[in-house]
KOLVEXPA-638445 format. One record per residue (C-alpha): y, z, x; residue in one letter. Coordinates in steps of 0.001 Angstrom, whole numbers, plus 500000, padded with zeros to 6 digits. Example, Ala and Ser with C-alpha at 12.3 -4.5 7.8 and 13.67 -1.06 7.14 Angstrom:
2
[[495500,507800,512300],"A"];
[[498940,507140,513670],"S"];
***
This chain:
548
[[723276,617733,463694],"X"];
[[721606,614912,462276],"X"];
[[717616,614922,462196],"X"];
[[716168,611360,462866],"X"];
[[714400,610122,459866],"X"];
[[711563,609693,461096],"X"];
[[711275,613222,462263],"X"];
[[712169,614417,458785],"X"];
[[709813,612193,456855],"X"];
[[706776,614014,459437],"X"];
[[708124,617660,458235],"X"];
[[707908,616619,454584],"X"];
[[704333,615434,455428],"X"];
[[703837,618576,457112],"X"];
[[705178,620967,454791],"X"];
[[701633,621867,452938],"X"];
[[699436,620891,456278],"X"];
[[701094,622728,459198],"X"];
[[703676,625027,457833],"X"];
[[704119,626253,461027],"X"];
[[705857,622864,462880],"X"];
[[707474,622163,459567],"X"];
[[709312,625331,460404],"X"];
[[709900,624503,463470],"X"];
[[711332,621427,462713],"X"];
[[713788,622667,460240],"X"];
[[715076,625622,462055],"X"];
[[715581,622744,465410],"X"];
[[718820,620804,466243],"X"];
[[717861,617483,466820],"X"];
[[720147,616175,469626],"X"];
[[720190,612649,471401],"X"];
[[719577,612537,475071],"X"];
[[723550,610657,476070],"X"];
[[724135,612625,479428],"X"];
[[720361,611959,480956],"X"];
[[719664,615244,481069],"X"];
[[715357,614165,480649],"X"];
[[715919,611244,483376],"X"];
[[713019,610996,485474],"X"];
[[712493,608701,488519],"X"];
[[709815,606438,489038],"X"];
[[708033,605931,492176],"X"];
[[709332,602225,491849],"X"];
[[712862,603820,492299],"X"];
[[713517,603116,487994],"X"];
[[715244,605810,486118],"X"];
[[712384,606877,483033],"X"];
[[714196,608606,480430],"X"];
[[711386,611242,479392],"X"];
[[710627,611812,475940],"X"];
[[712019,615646,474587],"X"];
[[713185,618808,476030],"X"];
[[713725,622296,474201],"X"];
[[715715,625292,474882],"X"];
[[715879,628360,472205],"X"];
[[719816,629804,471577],"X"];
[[721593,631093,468841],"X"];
[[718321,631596,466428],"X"];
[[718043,627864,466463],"X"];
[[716113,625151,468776],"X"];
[[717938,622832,470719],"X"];
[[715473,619926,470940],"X"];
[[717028,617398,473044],"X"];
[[715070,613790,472558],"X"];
[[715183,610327,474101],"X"];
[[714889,606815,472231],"X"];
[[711515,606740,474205],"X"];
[[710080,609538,471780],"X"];
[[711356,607926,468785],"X"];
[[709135,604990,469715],"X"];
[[705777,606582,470156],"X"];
[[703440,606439,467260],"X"];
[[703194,608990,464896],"X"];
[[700249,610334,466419],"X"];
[[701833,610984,469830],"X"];
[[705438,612235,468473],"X"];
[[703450,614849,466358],"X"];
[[701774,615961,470122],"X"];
[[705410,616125,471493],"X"];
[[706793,618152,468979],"X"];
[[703428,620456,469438],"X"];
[[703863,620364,472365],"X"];
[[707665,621361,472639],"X"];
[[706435,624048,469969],"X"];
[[704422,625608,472264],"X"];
[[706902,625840,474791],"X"];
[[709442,627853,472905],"X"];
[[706350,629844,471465],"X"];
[[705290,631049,475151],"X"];
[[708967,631750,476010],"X"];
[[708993,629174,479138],"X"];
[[712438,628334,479121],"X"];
[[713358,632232,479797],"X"];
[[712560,631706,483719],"X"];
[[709510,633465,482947],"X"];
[[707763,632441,485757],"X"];
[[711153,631609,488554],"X"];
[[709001,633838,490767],"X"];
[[706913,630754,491549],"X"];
[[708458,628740,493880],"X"];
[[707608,625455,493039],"X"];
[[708668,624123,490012],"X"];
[[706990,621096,490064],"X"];
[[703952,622885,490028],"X"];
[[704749,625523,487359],"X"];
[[706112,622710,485076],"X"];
[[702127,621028,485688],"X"];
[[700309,624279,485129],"X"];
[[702625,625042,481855],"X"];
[[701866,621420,480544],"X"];
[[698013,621806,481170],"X"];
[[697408,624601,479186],"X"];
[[699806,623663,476432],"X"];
[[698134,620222,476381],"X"];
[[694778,622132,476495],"X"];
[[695181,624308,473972],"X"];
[[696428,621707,471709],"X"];
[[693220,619451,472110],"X"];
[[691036,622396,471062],"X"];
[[692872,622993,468075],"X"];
[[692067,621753,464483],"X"];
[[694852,620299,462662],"X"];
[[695193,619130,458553],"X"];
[[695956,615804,458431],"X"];
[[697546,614053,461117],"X"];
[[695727,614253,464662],"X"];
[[698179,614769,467208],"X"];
[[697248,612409,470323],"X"];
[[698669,612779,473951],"X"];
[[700989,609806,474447],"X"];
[[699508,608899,477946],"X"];
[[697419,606536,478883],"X"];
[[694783,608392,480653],"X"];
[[694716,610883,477958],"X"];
[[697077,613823,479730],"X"];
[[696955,616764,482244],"X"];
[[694881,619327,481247],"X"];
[[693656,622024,483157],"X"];
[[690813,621194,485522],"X"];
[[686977,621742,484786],"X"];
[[686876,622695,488357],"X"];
[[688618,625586,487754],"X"];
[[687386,626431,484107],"X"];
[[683978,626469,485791],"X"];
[[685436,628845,488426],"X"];
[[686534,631497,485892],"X"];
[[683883,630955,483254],"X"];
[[683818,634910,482977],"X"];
[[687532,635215,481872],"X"];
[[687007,632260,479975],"X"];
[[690332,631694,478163],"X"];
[[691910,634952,479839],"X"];
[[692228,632973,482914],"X"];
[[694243,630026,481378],"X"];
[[697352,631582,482313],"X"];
[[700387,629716,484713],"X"];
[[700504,631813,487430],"X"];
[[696571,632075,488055],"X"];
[[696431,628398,487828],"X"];
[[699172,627947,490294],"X"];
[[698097,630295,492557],"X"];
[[694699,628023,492246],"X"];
[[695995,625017,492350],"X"];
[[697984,626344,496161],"X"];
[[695306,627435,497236],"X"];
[[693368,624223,497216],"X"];
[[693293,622598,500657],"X"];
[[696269,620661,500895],"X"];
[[695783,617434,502976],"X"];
[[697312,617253,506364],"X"];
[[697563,613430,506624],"X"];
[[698097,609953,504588],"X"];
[[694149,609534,505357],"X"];
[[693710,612815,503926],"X"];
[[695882,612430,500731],"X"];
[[694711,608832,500045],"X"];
[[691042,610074,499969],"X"];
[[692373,612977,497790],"X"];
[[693986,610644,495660],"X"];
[[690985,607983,495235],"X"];
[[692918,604996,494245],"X"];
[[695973,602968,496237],"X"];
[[697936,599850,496120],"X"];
[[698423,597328,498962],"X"];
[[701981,595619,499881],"X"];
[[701175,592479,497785],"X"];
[[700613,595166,494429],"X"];
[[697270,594456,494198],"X"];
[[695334,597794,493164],"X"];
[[692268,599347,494767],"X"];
[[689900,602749,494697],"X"];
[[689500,604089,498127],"X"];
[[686126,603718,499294],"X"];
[[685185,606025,502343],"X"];
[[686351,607630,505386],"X"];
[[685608,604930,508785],"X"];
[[685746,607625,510751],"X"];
[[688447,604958,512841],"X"];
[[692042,606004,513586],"X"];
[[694709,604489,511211],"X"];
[[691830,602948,508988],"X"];
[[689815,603084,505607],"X"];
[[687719,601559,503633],"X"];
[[689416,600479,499631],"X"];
[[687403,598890,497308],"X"];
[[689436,596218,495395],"X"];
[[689935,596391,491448],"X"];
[[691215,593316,489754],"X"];
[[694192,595027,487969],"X"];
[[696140,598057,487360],"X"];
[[693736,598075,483902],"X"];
[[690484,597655,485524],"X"];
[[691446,601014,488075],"X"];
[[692644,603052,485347],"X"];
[[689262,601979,483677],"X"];
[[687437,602884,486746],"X"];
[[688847,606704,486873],"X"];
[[687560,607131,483171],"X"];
[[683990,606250,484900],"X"];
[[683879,602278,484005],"X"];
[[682039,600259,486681],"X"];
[[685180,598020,487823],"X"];
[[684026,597573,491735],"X"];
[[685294,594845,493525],"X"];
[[685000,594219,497458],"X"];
[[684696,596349,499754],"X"];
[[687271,596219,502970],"X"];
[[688803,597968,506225],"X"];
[[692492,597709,506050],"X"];
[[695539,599726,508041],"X"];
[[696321,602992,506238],"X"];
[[700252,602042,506775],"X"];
[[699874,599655,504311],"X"];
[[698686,601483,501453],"X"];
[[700477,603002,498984],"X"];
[[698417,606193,497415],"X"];
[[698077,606133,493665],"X"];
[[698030,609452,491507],"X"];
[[696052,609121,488142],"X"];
[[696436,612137,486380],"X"];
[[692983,613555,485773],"X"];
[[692183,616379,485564],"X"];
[[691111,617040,489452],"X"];
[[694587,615233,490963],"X"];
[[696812,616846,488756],"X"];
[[697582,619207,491894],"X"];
[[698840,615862,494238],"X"];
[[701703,615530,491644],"X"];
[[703533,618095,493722],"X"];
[[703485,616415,496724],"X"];
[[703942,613131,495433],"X"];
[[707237,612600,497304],"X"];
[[706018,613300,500585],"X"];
[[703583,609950,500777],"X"];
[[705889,607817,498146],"X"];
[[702959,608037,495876],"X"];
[[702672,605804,492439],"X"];
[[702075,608505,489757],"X"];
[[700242,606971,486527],"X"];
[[699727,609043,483418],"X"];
[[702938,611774,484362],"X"];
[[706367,609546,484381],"X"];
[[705040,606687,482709],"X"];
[[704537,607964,479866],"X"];
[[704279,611369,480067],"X"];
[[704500,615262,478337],"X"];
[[706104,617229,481054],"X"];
[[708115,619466,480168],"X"];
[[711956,618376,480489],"X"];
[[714256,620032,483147],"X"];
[[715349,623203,481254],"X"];
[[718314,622897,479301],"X"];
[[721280,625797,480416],"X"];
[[723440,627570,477926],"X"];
[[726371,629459,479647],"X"];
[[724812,632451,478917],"X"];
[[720685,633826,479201],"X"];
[[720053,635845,476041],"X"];
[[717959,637952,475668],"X"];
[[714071,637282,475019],"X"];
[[713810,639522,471851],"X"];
[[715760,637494,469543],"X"];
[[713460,634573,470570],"X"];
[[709787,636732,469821],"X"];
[[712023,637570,466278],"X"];
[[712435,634285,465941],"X"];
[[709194,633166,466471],"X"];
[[707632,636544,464528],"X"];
[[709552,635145,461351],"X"];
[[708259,631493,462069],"X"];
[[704749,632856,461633],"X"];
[[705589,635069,458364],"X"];
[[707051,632498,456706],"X"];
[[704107,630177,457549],"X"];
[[701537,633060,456110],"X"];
[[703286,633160,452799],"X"];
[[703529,629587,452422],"X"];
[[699666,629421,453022],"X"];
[[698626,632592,450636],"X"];
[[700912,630572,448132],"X"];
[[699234,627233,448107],"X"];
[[695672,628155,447241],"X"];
[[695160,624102,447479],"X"];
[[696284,624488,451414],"X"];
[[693756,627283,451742],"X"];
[[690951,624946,450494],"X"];
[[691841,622166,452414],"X"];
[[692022,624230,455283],"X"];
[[688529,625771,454975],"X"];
[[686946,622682,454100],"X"];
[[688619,621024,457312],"X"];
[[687128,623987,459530],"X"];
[[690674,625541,460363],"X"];
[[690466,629154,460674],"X"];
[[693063,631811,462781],"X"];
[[691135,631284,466025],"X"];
[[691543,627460,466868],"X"];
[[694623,626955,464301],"X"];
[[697926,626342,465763],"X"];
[[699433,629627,463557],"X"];
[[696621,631827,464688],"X"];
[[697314,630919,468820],"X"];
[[700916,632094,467709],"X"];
[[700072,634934,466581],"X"];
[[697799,636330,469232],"X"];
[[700715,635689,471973],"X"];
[[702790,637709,469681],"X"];
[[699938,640825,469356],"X"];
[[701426,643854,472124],"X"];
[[699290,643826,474881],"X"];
[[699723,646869,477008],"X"];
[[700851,646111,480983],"X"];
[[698333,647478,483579],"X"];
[[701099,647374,485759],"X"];
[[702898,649845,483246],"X"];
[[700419,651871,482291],"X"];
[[699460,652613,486251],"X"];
[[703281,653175,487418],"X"];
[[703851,655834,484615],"X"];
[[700737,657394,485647],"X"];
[[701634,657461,489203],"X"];
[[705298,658251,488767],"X"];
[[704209,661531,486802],"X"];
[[701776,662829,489434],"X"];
[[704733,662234,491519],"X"];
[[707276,663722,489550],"X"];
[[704875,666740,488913],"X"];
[[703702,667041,492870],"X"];
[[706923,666159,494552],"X"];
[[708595,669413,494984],"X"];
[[707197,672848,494678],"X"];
[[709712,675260,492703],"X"];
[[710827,678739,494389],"X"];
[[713504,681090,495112],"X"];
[[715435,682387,498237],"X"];
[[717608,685642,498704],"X"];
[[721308,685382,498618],"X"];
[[724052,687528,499074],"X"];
[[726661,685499,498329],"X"];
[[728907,686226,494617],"X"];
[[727136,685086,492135],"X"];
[[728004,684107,487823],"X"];
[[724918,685416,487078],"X"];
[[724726,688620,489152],"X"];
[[726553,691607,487497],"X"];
[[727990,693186,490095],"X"];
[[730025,689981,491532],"X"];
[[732309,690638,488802],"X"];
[[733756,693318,490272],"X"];
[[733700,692299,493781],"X"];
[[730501,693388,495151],"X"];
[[728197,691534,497048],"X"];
[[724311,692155,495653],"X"];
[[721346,690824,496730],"X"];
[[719902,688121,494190],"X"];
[[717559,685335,493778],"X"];
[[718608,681460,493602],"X"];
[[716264,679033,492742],"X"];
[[715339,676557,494827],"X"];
[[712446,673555,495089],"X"];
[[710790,672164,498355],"X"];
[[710264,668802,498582],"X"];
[[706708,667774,499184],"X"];
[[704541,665171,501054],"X"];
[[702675,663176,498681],"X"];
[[699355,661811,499373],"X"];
[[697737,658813,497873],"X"];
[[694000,657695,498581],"X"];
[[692999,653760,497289],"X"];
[[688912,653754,496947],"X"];
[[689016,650175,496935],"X"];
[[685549,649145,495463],"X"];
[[684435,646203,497754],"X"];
[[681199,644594,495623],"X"];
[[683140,641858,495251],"X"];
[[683626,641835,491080],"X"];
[[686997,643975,491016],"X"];
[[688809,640858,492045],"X"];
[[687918,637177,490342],"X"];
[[690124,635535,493426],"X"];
[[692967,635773,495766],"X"];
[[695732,635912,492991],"X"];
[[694108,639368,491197],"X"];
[[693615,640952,494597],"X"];
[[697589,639914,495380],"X"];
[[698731,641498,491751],"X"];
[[697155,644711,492502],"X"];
[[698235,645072,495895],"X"];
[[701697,643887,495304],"X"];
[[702188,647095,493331],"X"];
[[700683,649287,495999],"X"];
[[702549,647810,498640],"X"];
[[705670,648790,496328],"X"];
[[705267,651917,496424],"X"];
[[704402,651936,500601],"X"];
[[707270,651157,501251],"X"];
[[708972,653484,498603],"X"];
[[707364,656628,499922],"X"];
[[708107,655009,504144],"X"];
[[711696,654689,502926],"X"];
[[711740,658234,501435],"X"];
[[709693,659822,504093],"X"];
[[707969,661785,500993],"X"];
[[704684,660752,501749],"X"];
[[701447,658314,502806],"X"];
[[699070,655892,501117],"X"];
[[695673,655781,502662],"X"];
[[692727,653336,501851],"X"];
[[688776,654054,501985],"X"];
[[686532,651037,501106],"X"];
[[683152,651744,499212],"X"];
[[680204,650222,497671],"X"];
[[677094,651711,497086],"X"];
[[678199,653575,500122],"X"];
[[681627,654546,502091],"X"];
[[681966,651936,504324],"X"];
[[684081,654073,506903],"X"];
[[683411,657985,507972],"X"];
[[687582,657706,508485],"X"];
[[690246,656977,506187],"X"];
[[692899,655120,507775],"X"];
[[696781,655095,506436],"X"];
[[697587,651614,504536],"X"];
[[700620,649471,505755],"X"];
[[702454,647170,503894],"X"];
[[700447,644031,503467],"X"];
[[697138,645322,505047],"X"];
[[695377,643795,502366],"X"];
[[695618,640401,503545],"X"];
[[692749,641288,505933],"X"];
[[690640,642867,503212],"X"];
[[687284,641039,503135],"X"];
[[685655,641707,499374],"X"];
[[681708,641114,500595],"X"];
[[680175,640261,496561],"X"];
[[677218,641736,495427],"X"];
[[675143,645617,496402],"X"];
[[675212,648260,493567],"X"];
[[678397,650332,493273],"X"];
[[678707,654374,492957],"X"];
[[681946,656192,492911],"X"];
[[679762,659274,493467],"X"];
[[679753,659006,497238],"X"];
[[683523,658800,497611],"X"];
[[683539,662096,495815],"X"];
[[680730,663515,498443],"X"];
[[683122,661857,501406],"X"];
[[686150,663835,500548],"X"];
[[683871,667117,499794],"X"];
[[682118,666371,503505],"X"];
[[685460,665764,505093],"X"];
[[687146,668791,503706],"X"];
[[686902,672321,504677],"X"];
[[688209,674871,501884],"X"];
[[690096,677946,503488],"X"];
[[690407,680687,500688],"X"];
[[692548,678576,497589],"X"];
[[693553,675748,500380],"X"];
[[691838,672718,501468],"X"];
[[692078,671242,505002],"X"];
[[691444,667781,505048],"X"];
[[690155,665383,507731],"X"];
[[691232,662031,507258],"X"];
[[690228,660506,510836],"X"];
[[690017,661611,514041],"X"];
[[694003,662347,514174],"X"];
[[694995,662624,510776],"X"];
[[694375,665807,508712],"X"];
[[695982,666686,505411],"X"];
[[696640,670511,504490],"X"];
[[696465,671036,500654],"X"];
[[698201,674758,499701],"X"];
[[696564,674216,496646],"X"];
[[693131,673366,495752],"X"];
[[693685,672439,492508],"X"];
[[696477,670150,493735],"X"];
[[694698,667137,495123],"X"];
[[695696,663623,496940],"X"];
[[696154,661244,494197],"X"];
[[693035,659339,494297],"X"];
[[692966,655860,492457],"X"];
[[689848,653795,492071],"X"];
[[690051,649890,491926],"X"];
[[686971,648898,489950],"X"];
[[685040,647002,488065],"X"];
[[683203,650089,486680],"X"];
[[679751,648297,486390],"X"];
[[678655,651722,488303],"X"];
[[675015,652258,489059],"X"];
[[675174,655156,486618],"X"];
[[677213,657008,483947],"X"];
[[679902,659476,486226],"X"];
[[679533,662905,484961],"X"];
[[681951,665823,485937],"X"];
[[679885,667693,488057],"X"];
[[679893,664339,490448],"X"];
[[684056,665053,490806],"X"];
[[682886,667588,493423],"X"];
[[686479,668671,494423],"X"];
[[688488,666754,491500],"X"];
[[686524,668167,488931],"X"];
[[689101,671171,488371],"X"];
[[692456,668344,489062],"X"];
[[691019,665279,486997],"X"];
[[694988,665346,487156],"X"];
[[695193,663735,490320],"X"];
[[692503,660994,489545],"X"];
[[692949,657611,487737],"X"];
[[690392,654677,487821],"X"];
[[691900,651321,487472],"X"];
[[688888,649269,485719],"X"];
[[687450,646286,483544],"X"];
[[685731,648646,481796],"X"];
[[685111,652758,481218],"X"];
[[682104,653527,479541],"X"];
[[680590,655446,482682],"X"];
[[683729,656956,483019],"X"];
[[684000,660759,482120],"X"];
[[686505,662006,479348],"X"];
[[689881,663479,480337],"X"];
[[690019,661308,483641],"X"];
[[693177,658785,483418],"X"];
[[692312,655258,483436],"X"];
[[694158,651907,482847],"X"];
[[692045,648752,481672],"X"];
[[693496,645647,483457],"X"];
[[692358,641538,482963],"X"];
***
């Protein structure tokens, strides 16, 4: 397929200053837009063609363009094809995140942190620019502030989406036009929205001279005109996409909104382009793991790149190669690592092996071969009730929001409902601190965690849900009785058989843990795990999984 010449001309230019979109380029199949596959449409009703759209297939990228992208300036096309770069590099048009059930929204978050990263990176030569006119979503300071401890960690899609839902949505036009700050009157004529009346059907705009002078005033440009009380009906709410609106976008249609800065013009992501068949994300990572070995040997090959590279400040960590390569580094799943930790205490505790008498022939009993019956032993295994015991660690640091809470808890209402559909067993929760919040522990249900108030702050010290279980148990020769509340006891045949017990934790503890504090667990650290930030005051031997 033929490569527009412009586009080839840029991956000449390229070749010796970013290897890496100069393979990119050359391994894409440039293909015109003829079946409006990138249409957009404007709030005016007008069909916007988009600019690009990319879909990995075959080891190739289809990179489907519009005569709209062909007539941005170099600067901006270079922040497309970035941009469309980064999309195939994260794997986003695998349905990676369909679990989210607005698109809109996902397609916003995606483009935020693409655009994002892209702005913090250093490039040789040629400065990409965002081809908008209010400089392009990013993701909100708002929320950068929020998660300052994560720091980069956080600037994933689904913690920004669950962020940006969780926002108050407004309930009314009044309430959407003050979100919105600026409108547009049934003559055109453009205004910021001044303040609340505190009258039915009424607020207060403040009018701007032009379209110009508003877009002026949301980059912080005094542009204030008059001040006046008009009819809400009449207004039309205007979107600028800053970085604090960028959440309206999805809601747009419900209020007829004018978007400025998205459609016209705008990097959003294209509508993803189908093949007939899904394949497979591994050939895409191989893909993109050659991408980024072909791009280190042409680097260590041109010792003039490396210069010009040093001298211009680009090193792995803010270099378009090295972001690459850290989304290509394994990162082990918490959500792994905890489910094969559970499912062999499971495996190991869920039946107990034995044998039962039998007088029935047998292969293995001598004397059925001739006809006899003889007593013998078959083997046999009992199926057992398995116990599991969340400490839930409520200081308040375990969770940084809503959305970590819901990941955990997800899993552990999984595997509820498992062990309710099995009848094989129960999950029980006890909340502690500094101190057990509840003499009882009560038996978790599906979704109890949506009452789960996290208080913040207080020291924290596992110890004492150690002494709980030790206070609440009475040991009868090798067996242990026990008392979960007032009408729940569990026998234990064996002592060194335990409930599994799984901490949810920071592990900022008030002290180092030590084995002797395991009280009952010390002698079945196999029936303990500690799901944590961190594990320093953690004892040897006892399972843990670090999770982010």
């Amino acid at each position: 397929m033929n490569r527009p010449e412009i586009i080839s001309k840029l991956s000449f230019y390229l070749i010796d200053k970013e290897p890496m979109i100069y393979l990119f380029i050359i391994n894409s199949d440039f293909v015109k837009d003829e079946w409006g596959l990138l249409n957009q449409v404007k709030e005016n009703g007008e069909i916007w063609e988009g600019y690009a759209g990319v879909n990995y297939s075959n080891n190739r990228v289809k990179f489907v363009y519009t005569d709209s992208f062909l007539k941005l300036p170099i600067e901006q096309m270079y922040f497309v094809l970035i941009h469309e770069a980064e999309h195939i590099f994260k794997h986003h048009s695998k349905g990676l995140h369909d679990h989210l059930k607005n698109f809109k929204l996902v397609n916003i978050c995606q483009d935020a942190i693409i655009n994002d990263e892209i702005n913090e990176m250093k490039f040789l030569g040629l400065k990409p620019e965002p081809p908008t006119e209010v400089g392009g979503c990013t993701i909100p300071d708002a929320f950068k502030n929020h998660y300052y401890k994560l720091k980069k960690e956080a600037y994933t899609t689904p913690r920004l989406y669950a962020w940006y839902e969780n926002k108050r949505k407004p309930q009314d036009k009044k309430e959407f036009l003050l979100s919105a700050g600026f409108c547009k009157d049934e003559n055109g004529k453009y205004s910021s929205i001044g303040y609340d009346p505190r009258e039915e059907g009424k607020i207060v705009i403040c009018k701007m001279p032009s379209k110009e002078a508003m877009i002026g005033n949301s980059k912080g440009e005094n542009n204030l005109g008059d001040y006046e009380k008009v009819e809400i009906e009449t207004l039309t709410p205007v979107i600028i996409a800053n970085q604090d609106s960028i959440y309206l976008k999805a809601e747009e249609e419900t209020y007829n909104a004018e978007v400025i800065g998205y459609g016209d013009p705008d990097i959003s992501e294209a509508p993803e382009l189908k093949d007939e068949e899904d394949e497979s994300i591994i050939p895409q990572r191989i893909f993109i793991e050659n991408l980024v070995q072909q791009a280190d040997k042409m680097i260590e090959g041109n010792p003039a790149l490396q210069a010009a590279r040093k001298l211009a400040g680009v090193t792995e960590g803010n270099s378009l190669s090295g972001a690459v390569k850290s989304l290509l580094k394994s990162q082990v799943s918490w959500k792994k690592e905890f489910k094969q930790g559970l499912n062999i205490f499971l495996s190991d505790r869920g039946s107990t092996p034995g044998y039962k008498k039998s007088y029935i022939t047998h292969l293995m009993n001598p004397r059925s071969r001739y006809g006899m019956l003889g007593k013998h032993r078959l083997k046999t295994r009992t199926k057992n009730q398995n116990y599991i015991i969340i400490a839930l660690d409520t200081s308040g640091s375990c969770f940084y929001d809503e959305y970590d809470k819901q990941r955990f808890f997800t899993e552990i209402d999984e595997i509820t409902r498992e062990l309710e559909f099995n009848q094989s067993g129960k999950v029980y929760i006890l909340m502690w601190d500094y101190s057990v919040a509840n003499e009882n522990i009560y038996e978790y249900k599906v979704g109890d965690w949506k009452t789960y108030q996290l208080k913040g702050g207080g020291g924290t010290n596992p110890r004492n849900v150690f002494r709980h279980l030790e206070k609440r148990s009475e040991i009868i020769g090798n067996s242990i009785d026990m008392k979960l509340n007032e009408k729940e006891h569990i026998f234990i045949k064996d002592k060194k058989k335990l409930p599994f017990l799984l901490f949810l934790t920071d592990g900022y503890f008030y002290d180092t843990l030590r084995d002797r504090d395991l009280r009952l667990y010390e002698k079945d650290k196999e029936s303990l795990m500690f799901l944590t930030k961190i594990d320093r005051y953690i004892p040897k031997g006892i399972k843990r999984v670090l999770y982010k």
